[in-house]
N, C-alpha and C positions, 0 to 999 in steps of 0.2 A: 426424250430422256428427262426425267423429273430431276427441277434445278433444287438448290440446298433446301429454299424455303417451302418446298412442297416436300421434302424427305423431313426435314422435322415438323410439320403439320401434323404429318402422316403419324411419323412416331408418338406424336403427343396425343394424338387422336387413339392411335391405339393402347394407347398406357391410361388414356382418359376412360376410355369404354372395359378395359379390365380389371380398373380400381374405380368404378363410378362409385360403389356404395360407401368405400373408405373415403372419395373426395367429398364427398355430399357430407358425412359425418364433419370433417375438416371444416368443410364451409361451415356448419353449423356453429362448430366450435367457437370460430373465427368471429363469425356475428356475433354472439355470445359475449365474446372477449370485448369488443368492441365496444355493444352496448354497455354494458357493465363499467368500462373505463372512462366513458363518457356519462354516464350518470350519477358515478363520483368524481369527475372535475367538474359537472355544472352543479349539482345538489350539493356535494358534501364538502368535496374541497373551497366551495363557493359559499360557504354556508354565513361567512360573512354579509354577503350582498344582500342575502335574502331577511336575515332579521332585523337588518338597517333601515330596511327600505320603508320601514313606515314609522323610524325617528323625524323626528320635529327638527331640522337643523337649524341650529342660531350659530349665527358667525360674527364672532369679536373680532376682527379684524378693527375697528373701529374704536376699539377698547386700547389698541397699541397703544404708550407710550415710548416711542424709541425715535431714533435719527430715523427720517426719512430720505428715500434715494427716489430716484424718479428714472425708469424705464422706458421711452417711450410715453405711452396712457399707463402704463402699471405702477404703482406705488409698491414698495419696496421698503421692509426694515432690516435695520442693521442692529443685529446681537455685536457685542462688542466685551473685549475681555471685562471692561469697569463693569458694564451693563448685560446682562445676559440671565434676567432675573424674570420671567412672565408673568405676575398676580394678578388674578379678578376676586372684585369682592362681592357679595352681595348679588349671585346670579340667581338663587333660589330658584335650582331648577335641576329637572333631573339630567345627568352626566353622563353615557352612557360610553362615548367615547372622546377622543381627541383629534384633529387632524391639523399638523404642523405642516403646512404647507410652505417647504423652502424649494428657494431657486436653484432651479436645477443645473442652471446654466454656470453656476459658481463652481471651483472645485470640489471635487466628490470626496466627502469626509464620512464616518463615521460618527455619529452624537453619543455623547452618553446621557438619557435625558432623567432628570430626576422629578418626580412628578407625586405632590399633596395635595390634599382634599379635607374637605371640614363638611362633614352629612350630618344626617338624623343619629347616626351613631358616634360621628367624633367631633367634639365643638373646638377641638384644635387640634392640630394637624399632629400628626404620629407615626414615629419610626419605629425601627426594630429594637426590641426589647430583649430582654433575660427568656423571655418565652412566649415571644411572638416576632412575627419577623412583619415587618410595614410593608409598603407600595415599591418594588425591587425598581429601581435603576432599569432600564428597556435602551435600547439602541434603534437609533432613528438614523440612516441613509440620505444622505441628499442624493443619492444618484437611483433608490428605490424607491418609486412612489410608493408600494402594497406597507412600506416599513412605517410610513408616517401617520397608517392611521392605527392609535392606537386603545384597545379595549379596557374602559375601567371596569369595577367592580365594584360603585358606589350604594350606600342605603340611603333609600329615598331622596329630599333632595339634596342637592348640593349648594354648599353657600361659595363658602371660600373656593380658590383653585390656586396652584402654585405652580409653575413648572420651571424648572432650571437647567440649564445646562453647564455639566458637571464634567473630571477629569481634565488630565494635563496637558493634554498634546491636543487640542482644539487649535484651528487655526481661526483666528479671527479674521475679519468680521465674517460673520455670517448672516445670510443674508433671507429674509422672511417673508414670503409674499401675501401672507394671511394665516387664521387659524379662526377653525371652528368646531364647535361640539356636537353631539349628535349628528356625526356625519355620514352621507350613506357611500357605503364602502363599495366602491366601482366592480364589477364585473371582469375577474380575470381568468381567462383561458389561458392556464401552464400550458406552453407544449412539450417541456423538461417533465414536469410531474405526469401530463398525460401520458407521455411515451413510459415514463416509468411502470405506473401504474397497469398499462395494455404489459409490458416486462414482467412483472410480477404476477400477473392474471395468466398469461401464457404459461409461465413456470407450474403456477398452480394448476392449470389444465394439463401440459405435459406429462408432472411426475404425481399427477394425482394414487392413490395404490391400486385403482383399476383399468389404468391406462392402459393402451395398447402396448406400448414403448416395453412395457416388462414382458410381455410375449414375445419380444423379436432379439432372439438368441442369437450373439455376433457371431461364434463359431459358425450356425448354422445359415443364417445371411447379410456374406462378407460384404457384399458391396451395398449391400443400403447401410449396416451399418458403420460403414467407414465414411459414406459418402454424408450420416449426419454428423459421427463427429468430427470430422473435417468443416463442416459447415459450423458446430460449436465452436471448435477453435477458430475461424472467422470472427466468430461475434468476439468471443473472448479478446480478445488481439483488440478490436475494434476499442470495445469497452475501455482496456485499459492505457491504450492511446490517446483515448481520450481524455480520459482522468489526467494523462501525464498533461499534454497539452493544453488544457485549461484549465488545471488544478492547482501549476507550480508556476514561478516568477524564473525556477532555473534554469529555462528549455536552451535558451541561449542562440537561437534563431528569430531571424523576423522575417516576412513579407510583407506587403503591401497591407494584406490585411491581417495580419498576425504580429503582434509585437510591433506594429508599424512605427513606434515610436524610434527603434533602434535600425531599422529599413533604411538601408543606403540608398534608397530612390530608384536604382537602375538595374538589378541584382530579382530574378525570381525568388533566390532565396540568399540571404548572409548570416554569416554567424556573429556572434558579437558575446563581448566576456562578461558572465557572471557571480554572483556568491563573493567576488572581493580576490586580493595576492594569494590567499590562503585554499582557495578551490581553485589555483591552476598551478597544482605541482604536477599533474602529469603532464600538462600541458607546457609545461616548462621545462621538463625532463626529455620531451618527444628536441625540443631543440637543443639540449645539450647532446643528445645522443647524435642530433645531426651534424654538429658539429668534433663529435669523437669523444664526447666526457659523458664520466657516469655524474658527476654530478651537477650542482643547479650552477646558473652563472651567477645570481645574488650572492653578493661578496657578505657574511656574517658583519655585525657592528662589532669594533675594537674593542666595547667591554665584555660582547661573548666570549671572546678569542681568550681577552684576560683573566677569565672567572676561573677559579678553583674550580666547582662543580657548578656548568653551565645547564645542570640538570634538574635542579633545585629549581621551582617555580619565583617562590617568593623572594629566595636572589634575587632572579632575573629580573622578576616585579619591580624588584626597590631598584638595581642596576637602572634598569629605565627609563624610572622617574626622574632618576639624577643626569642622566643624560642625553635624554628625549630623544635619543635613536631606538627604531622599531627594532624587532627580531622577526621572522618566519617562525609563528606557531604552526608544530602537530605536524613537523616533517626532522626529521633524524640529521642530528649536527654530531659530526666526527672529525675533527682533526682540522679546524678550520671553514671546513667545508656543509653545506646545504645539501643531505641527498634525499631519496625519495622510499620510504620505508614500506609505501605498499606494494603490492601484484606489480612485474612489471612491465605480467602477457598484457596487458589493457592497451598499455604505451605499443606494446609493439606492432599491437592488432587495430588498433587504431590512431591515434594519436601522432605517433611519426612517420606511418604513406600518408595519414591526412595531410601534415604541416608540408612534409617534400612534395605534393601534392598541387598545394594551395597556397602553402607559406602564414596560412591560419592558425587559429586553438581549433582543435575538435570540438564541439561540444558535448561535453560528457552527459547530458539528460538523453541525447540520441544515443548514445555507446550502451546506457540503462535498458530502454527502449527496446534495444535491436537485442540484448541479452535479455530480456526479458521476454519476447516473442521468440527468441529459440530457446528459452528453458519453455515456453510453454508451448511449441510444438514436440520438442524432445520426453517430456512428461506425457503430455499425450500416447505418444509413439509406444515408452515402454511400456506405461498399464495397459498399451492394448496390447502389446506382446503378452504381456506377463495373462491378458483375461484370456487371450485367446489360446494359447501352446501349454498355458500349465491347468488351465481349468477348463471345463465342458460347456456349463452353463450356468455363465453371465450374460446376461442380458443387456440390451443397448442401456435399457434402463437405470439398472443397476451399476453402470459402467459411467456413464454418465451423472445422476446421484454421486456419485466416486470423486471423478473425478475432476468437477467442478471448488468442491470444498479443499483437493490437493491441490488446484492450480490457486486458489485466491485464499488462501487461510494460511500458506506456507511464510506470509511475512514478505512478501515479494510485493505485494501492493502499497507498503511502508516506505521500500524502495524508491518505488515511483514516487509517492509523495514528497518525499528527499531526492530527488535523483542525481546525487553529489556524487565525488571522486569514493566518498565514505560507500556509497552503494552501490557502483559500478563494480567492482572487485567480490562483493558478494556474489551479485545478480550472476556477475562471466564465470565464477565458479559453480554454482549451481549449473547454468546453461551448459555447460563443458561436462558435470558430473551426471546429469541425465542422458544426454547423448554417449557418453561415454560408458554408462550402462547398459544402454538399448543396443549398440555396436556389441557390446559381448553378447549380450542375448541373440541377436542375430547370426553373430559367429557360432555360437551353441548348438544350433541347428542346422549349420551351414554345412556341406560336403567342401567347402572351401574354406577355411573360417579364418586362413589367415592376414589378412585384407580387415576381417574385421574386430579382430585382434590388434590390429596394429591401429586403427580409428579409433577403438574404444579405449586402447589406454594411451594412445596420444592424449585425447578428449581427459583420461583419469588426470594423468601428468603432469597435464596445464594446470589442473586445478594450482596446484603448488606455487604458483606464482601468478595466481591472481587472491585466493584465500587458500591458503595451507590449512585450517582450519578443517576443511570440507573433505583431506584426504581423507580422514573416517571412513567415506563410503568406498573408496578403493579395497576396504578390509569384505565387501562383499564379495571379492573374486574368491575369498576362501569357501563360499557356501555353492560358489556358481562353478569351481571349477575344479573342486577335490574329490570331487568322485571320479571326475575326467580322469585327472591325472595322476592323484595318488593312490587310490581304491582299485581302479583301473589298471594302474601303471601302466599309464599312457605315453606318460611323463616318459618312461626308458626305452620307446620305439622310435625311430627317423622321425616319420611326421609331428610325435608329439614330441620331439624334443626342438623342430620346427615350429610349432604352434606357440612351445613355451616361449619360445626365444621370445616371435610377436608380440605375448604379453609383457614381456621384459623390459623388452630393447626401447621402446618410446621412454619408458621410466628412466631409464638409466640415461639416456640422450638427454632429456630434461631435465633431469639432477644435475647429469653434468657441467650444461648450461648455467642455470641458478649457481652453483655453487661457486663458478667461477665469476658470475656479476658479483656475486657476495662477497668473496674472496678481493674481489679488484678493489671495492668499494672499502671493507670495514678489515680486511688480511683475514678473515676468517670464511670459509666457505659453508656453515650452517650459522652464521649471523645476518637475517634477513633485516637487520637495522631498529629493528620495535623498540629495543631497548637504549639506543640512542634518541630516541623520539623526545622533542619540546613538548610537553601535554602537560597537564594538571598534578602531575608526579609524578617523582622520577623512577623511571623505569628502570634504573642500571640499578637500583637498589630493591626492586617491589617483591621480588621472591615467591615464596611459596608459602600459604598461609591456609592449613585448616577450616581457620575461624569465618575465610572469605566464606564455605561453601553453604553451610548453612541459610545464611541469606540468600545466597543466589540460586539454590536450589528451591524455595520456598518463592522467591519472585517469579523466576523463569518459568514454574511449573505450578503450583496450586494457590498463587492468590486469586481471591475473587476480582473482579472487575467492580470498579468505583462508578457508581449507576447514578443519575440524578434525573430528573423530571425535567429536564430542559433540555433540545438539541443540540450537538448529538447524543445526549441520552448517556456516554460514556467520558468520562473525567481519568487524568493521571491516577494512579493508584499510590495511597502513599505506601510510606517504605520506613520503616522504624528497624534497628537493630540493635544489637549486644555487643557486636563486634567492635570491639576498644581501639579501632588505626582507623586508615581513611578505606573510604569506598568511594571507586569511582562511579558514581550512578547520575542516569542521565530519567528523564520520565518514562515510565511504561505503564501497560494497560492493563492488565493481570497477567496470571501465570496461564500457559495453554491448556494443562490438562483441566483448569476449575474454567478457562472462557473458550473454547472449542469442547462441546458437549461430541463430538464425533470422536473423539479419541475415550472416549470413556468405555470404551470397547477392548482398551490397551488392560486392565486389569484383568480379564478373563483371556489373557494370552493362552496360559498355561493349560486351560483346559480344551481350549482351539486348538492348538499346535498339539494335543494329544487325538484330535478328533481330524488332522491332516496326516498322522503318521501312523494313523490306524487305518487310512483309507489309500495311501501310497508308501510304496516300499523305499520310494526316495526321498531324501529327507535336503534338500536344496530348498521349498520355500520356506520353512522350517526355520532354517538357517538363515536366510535371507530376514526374516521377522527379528529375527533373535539378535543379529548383527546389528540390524535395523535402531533398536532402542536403544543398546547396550552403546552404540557407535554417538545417538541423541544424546544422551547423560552425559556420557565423555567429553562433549562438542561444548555444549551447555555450563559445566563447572571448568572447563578448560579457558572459556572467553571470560570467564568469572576472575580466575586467578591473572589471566595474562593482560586480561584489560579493563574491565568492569562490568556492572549491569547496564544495558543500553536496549532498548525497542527494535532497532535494527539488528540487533545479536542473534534476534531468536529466529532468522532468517537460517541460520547457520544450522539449527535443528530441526526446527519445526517440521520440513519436508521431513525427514527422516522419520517421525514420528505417526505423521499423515501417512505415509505409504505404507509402513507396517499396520496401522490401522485400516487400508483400505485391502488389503492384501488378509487382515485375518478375516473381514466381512466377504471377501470370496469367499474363502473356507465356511465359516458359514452358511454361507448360500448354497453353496454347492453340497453341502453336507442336509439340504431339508427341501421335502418334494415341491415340484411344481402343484401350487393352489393351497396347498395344505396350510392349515390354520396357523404353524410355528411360521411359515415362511410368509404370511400374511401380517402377524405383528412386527416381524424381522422389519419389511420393507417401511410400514409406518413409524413403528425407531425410529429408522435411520432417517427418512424426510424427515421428520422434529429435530433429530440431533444434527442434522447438516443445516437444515432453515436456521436453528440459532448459531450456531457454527458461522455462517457468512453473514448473517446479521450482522452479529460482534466484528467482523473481519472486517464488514462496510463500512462499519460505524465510526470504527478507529480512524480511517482514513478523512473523515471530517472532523474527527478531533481540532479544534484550534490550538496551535504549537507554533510558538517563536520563528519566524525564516520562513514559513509556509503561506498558502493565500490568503489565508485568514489575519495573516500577522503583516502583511504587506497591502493587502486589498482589502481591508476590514471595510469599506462599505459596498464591495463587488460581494463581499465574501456574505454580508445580508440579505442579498436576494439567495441563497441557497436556504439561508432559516427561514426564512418567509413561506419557500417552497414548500418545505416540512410543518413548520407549525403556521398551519391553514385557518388554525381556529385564534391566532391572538390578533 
């Protein structure tokens, strides 16, 4: 009897000899890919090493005048707050570069180095003018060697040299083991940029427009093509685990070699708190609720208690300073009391079995995390529902192209870069409103459906008490399910008055619930607390204002993106208005329909959704599109009025706007022959308009922003530009 490893031999040998010609292609591809990404990490990415290599290196080291330290045999200068000025005169000699060579062994700072020169072109040294800008300010790492050498751009030779170290949060002394010019710039293999690189190369091979991948129709082979998007969403998950876990300061676990700083020594893994009092209201609520109160146990300061309106920012400000007792900002104060004004399914679903549990905080970057890998298995699931039961022929290809720029363009990856209490209540409403979709499309088709009836509007339900924001999408059961029931009347037979109930009864059971946490807390059971909230303005007065929307529909949706020549290549977008009151606005990156070029497809709805209702006499995706946008706008000027403009907001649409875009590119498709010349510009569109599309998406996420790694590890946060800009 042949044991396991001779039955898969056997299998693999047979799957090898009836696809030998497609694996041979594969290999080839494969070597391809390889060589190619290895001869821009040694040649191009490397391209420093190679034009260095025949500079004349002279090294001033010798030239120091500064306090000397002594290392062992190493001499050592100390920059120092008085002293921290470098000038050579009289080097008459060409410049080509610089190499500050600091100790590494000192703490790991960020420099800001400022650096003049006096050549054949300038006989004294010169900054930025009315109409010219000088030698910019560069950032030098003590913890990156690749950051210290740095490239001038001198004419002929150089006399003078100047270099300073500049900015206010320098910690002194710092510590200088040499410096020389025309230096040859060492030899570095990325294995970060090479993997990229072979990523990027693969992509390009993949969904090139004569790929195989657009020949293999998922209706028609279900199980390879599940078996690779299953394998995409692998990677995907992967990817942005990653990002989380080395991206952010928030994650709020250590081991041994992770966070090891916060690592209790004896623990595989511990959580430990971050972000400061103000990122552990859920965490603090999961313990009031164990001990039977809705609200916080932090007793408010005697002059909140005393205030006329404790709602008033600038009160509270000057209150204060006069009495140097804190307050809890950006959590909801009623009546004496501290409660908790966001989602409260987060606390219940994790947060309070965690603490009864452990007797710990959760931490909320893994709560982000784990809502973030089920909105993106749950997105998966329904666009393959939706390619495969309402449309013929989508292709893996095409399905994939899809839904790559839905899973990481929807504003979900901004999450992770924040993965605060602020993001977790989006991310679990999203993950709860996809799954909660895909259960009714499952029920649709089911001979049983009500089971999944009652999962998907559970899944709808929650939404409401994690972002109520996100019910919108609940308004698609109107497109998904009035033909059933009202066209039909379905709705007035046993079963479907059993069916409806299903979709009912979770709703009402959740309202229920909610209304009466509401009720306990504020005596009101549709006051979820917002308007109680400590924030920047007061809410019990913000109202309803016209004048907001204007602005917020012009940010949220057609600002260009603020582009500049430096990585990452994308800057805050400013934001000017008319509107005479305040606006709450936090930084954002454009509007999505001017920086997501894949939704530009959204303008020619009208004549799509004419070219799907001439080809089916049902009119559900239709609907579904059309709910789809109309539900986006609403979401989008609705966070406008009730809270402000904010970069995390557009989380709340952006899907919304992605699926109806991805859903009328069905249509499309499915509306123009296989190989035909329309269906051949169709598919190189869309690769251009999704490649910029996740460009932008990627790009935002290295954006540098207060709280994030760049603002906390600004000299960990330099070896990532270094990675990128190859050539300075």
């Amino acid at each position: 009897m042949p044991t396991l490893w001779e039955k898969i031999r056997r299998i693999v040998g047979d799957y090898a000899r009836a696809n030998k010609a497609a694996l041979k292609h594969v290999a080839r591809c494969v070597a391809v890919i390889v060589l190619l990404a290895t001869a821009l990490e040694v040649f191009v990415f490397n391209i420093n090493y190679f034009t260095s290599a025949g500079y004349n290196t002279i090294d001033l080291t010798s030239k120091l005048d500064f306090q000397q330290t002594h290392d062992g045999e190493k001499t050592q200068y100390r920059l120092t707050e008085v002293d921290h000025v470098i000038e050579f005169s009289n080097l008459n000699t060409e410049v080509r570069n610089i190499r500050l060579d600091f100790d590494f062994a000192q703490p790991a700072q960020a420099l800001q180095v400022k650096i003049q020169f006096t050549d054949q072109a300038h006989h004294t040294y010169f900054d930025s003018t009315e109409y010219t800008v000088g030698v910019p300010e560069t950032t030098v790492s003590t913890f990156v060697d690749q950051s210290e050498y740095i490239n001038l751009n001198t004419t002929g030779l150089v006399d003078n040299l100047r270099i300073e170290i500049v900015g206010d949060n320098v910690q002194y002394p710092i510590l200088l083991d040499g410096i020389t010019v025309n230096a040859h710039h060492p030899f570095d293999f990325n294995v970060t940029r090479y993997l990229i690189a072979l990523g990027i190369l693969a992509l390009v091979c993949v969904f090139r427009p004569k790929s195989s991948i657009y020949r293999c129709f998922i209706v028609e082979q279900p199980r390879r093509s599940k078996a690779i998007i299953i394998g995409t969403v692998v990677i995907e998950v992967y990817l942005m685990a990653t990002f989380l876990f080395f991206g952010s300061n928030l994650v709020g676990v250590a081991t041994q070699s992770y966070n090891f700083g916060a690592w209790d020594g004896t623990s595989i893994v511990n959580t430990f708190e971050v972000g400061g009092d103000n990122a552990q209201q859920y965490a603090e609520l999961a313990k009031a609720m164990a001990k039977g109160q809705l609200y916080l146990d932090e007793e408010p300061p005697q002059w909140l208690q005393d205030m006329d309106d404790p709602y008033d920012k600038g009160a509270r400000d000057e209150a204060q300073k006069v009495t140097g007792e804190p307050y809890l900002f950006d959590v909801a104060y009623h009546d004496g009391r501290y409660y908790v004004y966001f989602g409260v399914v987060p606390v219940l679903l994790f947060y309070l079995p965690f603490y009864l549990l452990t007797g710990a905080n959760f931490p909320t970057a893994i709560g982000v995390l784990i809502a973030c890998i089920a909105f993106v298995l749950g997105c998966s699931a329904l666009l393959d529902r939706f390619a495969r039961y309402h449309f013929k022929r989508v292709s893996l290809g095409l399905y994939l192209l899809l839904q790559i720029p839905l899973v990481f363009c929807c504003g979900v990856l901004y999450l992770l870069k924040f993965p605060t209490f602020y993001s977790l209540p989006i991310m679990l409403g999203l993950a709860f409103s996809v799954w909660g979709l895909y259960f009714w499309m499952r029920g649709r088709a089911s001979g049983s459906p009500c089971k999944w009836y009652l999962a998907g509007s559970l899944c709808m339900a929650l939404v409401a008490g994690c972002r109520p924001q996100l019910l919108a999408l609940s308004l698609l059961a109107f497109p998904l399910f009035w033909r059933l029931f009202i066209t039909k009347r379905h709705l007035l037979t046993p079963r479907g008055a059993r069916e409806f109930a299903c979709l009912v009864a979770p709703y009402l059971v959740v309202a229920a619930g909610l209304m009466w946490y509401n009720y306990a807390r504020f005596g009101s059971p549709t006051n979820f607390g917002a308007n109680y909230n400590l924030t920047v303005n007061d809410m019990t007065k913000r109202g309803f204002s016209f004048g907001r929307l204007a602005p917020a529909f012009f940010t949220y949706f057609l600002q260009p993106p603020s582009i500049t020549g430096v990585f990452p290549f994308i800057q805050a977008a400013p934001f000017e208005t008319t509107y005479m009151g305040q606006t709450i606005k936090e930084v954002t990156f454009g509007g999505i329909l001017a920086c997501l070029p894949i939704l530009w497809i959204l303008p020619f709805s009208k004549r799509i959704l004419k070219m799907r209702i001439a080809q089916r006499s049902t009119r559900t995706i239709a609907g579904v599109i059309i709910v789809l946008i109309s539900a986006g706008v609403l979401v989008a000027l609705l966070d406008a009025q009730m809270a402000g403009i904010l970069q995390r907001y557009y989380a709340d649409f952006s899907f919304m706007f992605l699926a109806a875009a991805v859903l009328l590119a069905f249509i499309v498709n499915e509306n123009l022959d296989q190989g035909s010349t329309k269906r051949n510009v169709l598919m190189k569109v869309l690769i251009a308009l999704v490649s910029i599309s996740l460009v932008y998406s990627l790009l935002v996420c290295f954006v540098p922003e207060t709280g994030w790694y760049s603002d906390v590890y600004p000299w960990a946060y330099q070896s990532v530009i270094e990675t990128a800009q190859f050539w300075t």
